[in-house]
C-alpha positions as CSV (number, residue, x, y, z in Angstrom):
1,X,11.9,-17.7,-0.7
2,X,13.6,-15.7,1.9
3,X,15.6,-12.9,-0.1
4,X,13.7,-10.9,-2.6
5,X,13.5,-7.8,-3.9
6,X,10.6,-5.1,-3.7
7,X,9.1,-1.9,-6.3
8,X,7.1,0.4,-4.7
9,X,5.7,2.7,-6.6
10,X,5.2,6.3,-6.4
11,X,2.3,6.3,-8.7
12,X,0.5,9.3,-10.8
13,X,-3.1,9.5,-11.2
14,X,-3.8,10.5,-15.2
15,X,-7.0,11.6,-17.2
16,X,-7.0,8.4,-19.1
17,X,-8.7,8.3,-22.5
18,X,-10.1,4.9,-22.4
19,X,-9.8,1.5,-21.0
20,X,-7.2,0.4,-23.1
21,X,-4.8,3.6,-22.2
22,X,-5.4,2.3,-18.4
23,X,-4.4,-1.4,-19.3
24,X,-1.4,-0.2,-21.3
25,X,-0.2,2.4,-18.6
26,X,-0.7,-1.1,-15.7
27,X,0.6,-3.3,-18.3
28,X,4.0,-1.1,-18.8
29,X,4.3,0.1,-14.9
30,X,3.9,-4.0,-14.1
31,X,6.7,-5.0,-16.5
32,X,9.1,-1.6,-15.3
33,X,8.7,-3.2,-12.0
34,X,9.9,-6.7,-12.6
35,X,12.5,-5.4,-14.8
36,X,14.0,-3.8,-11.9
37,X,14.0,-7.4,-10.5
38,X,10.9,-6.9,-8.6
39,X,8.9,-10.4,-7.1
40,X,6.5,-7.8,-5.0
41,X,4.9,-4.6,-6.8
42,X,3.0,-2.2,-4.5
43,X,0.5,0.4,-5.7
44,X,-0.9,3.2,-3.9
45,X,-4.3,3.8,-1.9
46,X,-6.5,5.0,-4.3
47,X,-4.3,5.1,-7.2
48,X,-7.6,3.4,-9.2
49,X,-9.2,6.8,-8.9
50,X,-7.7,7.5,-12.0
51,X,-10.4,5.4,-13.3
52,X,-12.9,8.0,-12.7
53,X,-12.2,9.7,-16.0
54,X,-13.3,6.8,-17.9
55,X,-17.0,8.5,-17.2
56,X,-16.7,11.6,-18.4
57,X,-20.5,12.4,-17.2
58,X,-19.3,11.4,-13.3
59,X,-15.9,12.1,-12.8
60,X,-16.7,15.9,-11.3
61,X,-18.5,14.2,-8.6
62,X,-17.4,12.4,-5.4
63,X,-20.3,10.1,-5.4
64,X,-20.0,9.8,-9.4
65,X,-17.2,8.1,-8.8
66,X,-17.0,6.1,-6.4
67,X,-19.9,4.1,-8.1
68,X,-18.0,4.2,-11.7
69,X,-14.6,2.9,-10.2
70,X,-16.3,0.2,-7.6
71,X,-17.9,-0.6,-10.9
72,X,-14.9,-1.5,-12.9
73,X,-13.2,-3.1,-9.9
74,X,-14.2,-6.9,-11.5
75,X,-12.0,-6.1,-14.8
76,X,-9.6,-4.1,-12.5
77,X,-8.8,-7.4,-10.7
78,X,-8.9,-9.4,-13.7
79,X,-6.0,-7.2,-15.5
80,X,-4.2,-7.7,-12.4
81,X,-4.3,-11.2,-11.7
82,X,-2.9,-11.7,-15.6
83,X,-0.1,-9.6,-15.1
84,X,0.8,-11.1,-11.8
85,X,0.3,-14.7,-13.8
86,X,2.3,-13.3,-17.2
87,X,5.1,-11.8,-14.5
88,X,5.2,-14.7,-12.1
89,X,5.2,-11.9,-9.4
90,X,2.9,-10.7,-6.6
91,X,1.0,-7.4,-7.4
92,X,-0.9,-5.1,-4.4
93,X,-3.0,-3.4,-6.6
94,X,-3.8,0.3,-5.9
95,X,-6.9,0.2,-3.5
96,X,-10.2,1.7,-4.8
97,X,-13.7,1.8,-3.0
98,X,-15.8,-1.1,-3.5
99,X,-19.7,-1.1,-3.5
100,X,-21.6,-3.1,-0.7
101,X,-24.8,-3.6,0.0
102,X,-27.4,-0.4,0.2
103,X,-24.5,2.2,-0.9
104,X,-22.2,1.4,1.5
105,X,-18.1,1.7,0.2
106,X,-15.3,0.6,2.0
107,X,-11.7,1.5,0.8
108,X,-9.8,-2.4,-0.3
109,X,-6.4,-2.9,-1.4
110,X,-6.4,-6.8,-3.4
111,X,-2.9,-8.7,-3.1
112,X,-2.4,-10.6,-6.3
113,X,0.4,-13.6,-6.8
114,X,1.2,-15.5,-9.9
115,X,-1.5,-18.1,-8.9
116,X,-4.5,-15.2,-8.4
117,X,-5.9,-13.3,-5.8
118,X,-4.2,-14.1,-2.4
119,X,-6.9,-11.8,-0.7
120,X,-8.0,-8.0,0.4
121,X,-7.3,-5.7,3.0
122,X,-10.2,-3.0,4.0
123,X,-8.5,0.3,5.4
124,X,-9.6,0.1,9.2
125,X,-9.8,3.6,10.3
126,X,-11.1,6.4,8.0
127,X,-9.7,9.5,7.7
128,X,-11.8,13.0,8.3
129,X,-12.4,13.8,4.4
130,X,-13.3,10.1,4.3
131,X,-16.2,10.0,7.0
132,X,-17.0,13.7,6.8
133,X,-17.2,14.1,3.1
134,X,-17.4,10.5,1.4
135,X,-18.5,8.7,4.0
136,X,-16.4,5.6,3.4
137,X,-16.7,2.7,6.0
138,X,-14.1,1.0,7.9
139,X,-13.2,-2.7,7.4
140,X,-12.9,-5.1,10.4
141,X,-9.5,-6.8,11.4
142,X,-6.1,-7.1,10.1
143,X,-5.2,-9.7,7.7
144,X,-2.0,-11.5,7.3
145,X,-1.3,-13.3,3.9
146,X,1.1,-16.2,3.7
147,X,2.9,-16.1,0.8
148,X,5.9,-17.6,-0.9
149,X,7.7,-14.0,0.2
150,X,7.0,-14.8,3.8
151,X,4.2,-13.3,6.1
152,X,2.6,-10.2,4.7
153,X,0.1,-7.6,6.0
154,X,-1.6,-4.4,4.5
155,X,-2.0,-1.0,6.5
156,X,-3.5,1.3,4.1
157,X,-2.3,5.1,4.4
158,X,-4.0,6.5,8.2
159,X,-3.8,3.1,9.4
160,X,-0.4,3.3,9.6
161,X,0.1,5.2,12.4
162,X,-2.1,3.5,14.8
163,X,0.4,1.0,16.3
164,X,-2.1,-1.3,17.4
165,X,-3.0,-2.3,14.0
166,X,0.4,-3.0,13.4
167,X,0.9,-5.1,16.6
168,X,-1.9,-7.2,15.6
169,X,-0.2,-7.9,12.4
170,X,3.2,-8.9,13.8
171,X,1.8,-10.9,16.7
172,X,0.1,-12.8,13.6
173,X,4.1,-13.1,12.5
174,X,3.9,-10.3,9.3
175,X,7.5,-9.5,8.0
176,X,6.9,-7.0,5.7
177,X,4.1,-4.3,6.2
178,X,2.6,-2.4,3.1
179,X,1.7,1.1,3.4
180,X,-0.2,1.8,0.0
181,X,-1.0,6.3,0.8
182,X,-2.7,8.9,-0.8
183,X,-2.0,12.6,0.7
184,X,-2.6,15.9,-0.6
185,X,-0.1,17.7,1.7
186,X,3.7,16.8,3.0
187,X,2.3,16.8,6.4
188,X,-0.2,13.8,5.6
189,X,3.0,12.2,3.7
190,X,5.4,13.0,6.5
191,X,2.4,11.6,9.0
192,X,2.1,7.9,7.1
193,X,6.2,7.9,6.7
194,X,6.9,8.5,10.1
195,X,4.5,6.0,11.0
196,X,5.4,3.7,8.4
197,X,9.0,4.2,10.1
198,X,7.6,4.0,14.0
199,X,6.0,0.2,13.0
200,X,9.2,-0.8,11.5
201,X,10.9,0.1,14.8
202,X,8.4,-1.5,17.0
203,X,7.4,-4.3,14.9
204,X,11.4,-5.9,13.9
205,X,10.4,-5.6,10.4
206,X,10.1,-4.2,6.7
207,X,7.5,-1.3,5.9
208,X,7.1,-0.3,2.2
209,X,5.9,2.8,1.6
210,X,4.0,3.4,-2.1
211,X,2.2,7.0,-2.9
212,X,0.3,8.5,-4.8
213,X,2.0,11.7,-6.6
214,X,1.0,14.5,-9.1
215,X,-2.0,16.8,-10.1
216,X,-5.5,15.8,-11.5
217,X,-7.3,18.8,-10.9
218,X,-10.4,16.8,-13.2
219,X,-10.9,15.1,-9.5
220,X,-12.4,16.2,-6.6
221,X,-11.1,13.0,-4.9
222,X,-7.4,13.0,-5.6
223,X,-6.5,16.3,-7.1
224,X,-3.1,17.3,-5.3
225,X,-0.8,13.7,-4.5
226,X,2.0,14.4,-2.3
227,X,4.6,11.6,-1.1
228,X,7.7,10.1,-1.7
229,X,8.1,5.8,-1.9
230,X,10.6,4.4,0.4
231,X,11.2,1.3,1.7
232,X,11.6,1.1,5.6
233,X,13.5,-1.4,8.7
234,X,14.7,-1.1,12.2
235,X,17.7,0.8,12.6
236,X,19.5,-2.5,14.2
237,X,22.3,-4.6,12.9
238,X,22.3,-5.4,9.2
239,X,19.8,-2.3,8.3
240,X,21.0,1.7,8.2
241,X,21.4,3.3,11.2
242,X,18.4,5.5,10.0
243,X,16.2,2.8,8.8
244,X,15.9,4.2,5.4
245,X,16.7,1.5,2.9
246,X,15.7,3.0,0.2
247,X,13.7,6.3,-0.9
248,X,12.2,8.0,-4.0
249,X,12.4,12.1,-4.9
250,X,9.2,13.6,-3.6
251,X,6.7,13.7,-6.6
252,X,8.5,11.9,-9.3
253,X,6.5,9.3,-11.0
254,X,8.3,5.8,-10.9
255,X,9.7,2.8,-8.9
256,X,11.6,2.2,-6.0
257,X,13.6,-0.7,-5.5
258,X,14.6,-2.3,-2.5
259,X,16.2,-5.8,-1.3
260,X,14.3,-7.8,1.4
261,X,15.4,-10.5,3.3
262,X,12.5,-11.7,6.0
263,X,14.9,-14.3,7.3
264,X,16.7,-11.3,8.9
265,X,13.3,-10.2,10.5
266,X,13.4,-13.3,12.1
267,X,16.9,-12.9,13.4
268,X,16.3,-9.4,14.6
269,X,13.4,-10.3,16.9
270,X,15.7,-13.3,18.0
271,X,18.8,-11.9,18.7
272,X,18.3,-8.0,17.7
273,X,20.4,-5.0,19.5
274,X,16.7,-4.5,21.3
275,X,14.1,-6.7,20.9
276,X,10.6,-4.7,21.0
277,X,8.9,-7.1,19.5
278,X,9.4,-9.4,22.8
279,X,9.5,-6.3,25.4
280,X,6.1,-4.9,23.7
281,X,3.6,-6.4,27.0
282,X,6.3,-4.4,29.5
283,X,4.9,-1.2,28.4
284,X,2.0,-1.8,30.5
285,X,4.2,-1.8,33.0
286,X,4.4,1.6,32.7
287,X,1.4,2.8,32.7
């Protein structure tokens, strides 16, 4: 498949009364998005915090839950590989800490196709309320997942805007770049879309852009979500002249749809009106 078309969501965290409320509210966001057409659903980072109010005893603490939602992550992952299977369509589920060895969490966003998991991405580089306050570890190394969309890679919220990570994605031949966020202010939105934006430049390709939005003062993880989806490309021939190919009202719950056509990646970097992808080493040049 070359052409396809994309739902990224801008996702609300809810006090949810049990599991079943959760797998209903997955169950109906899953079939909105392939209603709209969708072959590719992306959730945000940390949109399985919600989960947290499942323990009622926990969910006021950080550490509380971090363990509960790690916890659920096996019947997480099961839910989402049978929608992705019931759908024939690829899911990135929202990311959510998962428990390793002796305590130690790292932050994983799990791409699902029709056939099962495809694989995980670990965000790379924490941010400050992550080291400082829930001392969440960084993954190793960028992942690129071939799949019957093309060549796909995962840059989870902060990661975003380091253009290395990136770079070490496209030289790996990634298309389309998912930016799952969660961002309690429109300066850490604005910070992952502008970077979202910069790696479409640099890279020649798609960036899709899904946040978290809303209240849920219950947490003390994600209580204030602040973003906007959108769906990114280089301003080049066949794209906007902005870039923007599509984009969601800041805070409203919902999907945003977007047409992708990775062939046209490939064409870009070819034959592009620049070609940053090829001039990338001539920076050094520079220096």
């Amino acid at each position: 498949m070359v052409a396809w078309r994309v739902a990224a969501g801008q996702y609300p965290i809810d006090r949810l009364a049990d599991w079943q409320a959760y797998e209903e509210k997955l169950s109906r966001w899953v079939a909105e998005a392939k209603a709209g057409g969708a072959e590719l659903a992306v959730f945000p980072e940390y949109g399985a915090m919600e989960l947290a109010s499942l323990d009622t005893g926990t969910m006021g603490s950080l550490a509380g839950s971090l363990k509960s939602v790690s916890a659920l992550l096996p019947r997480v992952d099961a839910l989402h590989a049978e929608l992705a299977a019931r759908h024939a369509m690829h899911i990135l589920a929202a990311s959510a800490p998962r428990e390793e060895a002796e305590g130690c969490y790292r932050n994983t966003a799990r791409l699902f196709g029709p056939h099962g998991l495809i694989g995980a991405q670990d965000k790379l580089i924490m941010t400050r309320f992550e080291r400082e306050e829930w001392d969440i570890a960084g993954g190793q190394g960028v992942q690129v997942f071939d799949t019957s969309l093309g060549r796909l890679a995962i840059l989870i919220c902060y990661d975003s805007e380091f253009p290395l990570l990136a770079r070490a994605a496209v030289e790996r031949g990634a298309q389309v770049l998912l930016v799952p966020s969660c961002t309690d202010s429109l300066h850490g939105y604005w910070r992952v879309r502008i970077g979202a934006q910069a790696r479409a430049l640099e890279g020649q390709c798609y960036a899709v852009h899904s946040p978290t939005v809303g209240e849920a003062a219950w947490s003390p993880a994600v209580d204030i979500n602040r973003g906007a989806a959108g769906i990114y490309g280089p301003p080049d021939h066949g794209m906007p002249e902005d870039g923007v190919i599509a984009l969601g009202r800041e805070g409203e719950p919902g999907w945003v749809f977007a047409d992708i056509d990775t062939a046209h990646v490939d064409r870009l970097r070819a034959d592009g009106g620049v070609l940053n992808v090829r001039h990338w080493d001539e920076q050094v040049r520079g220096g």
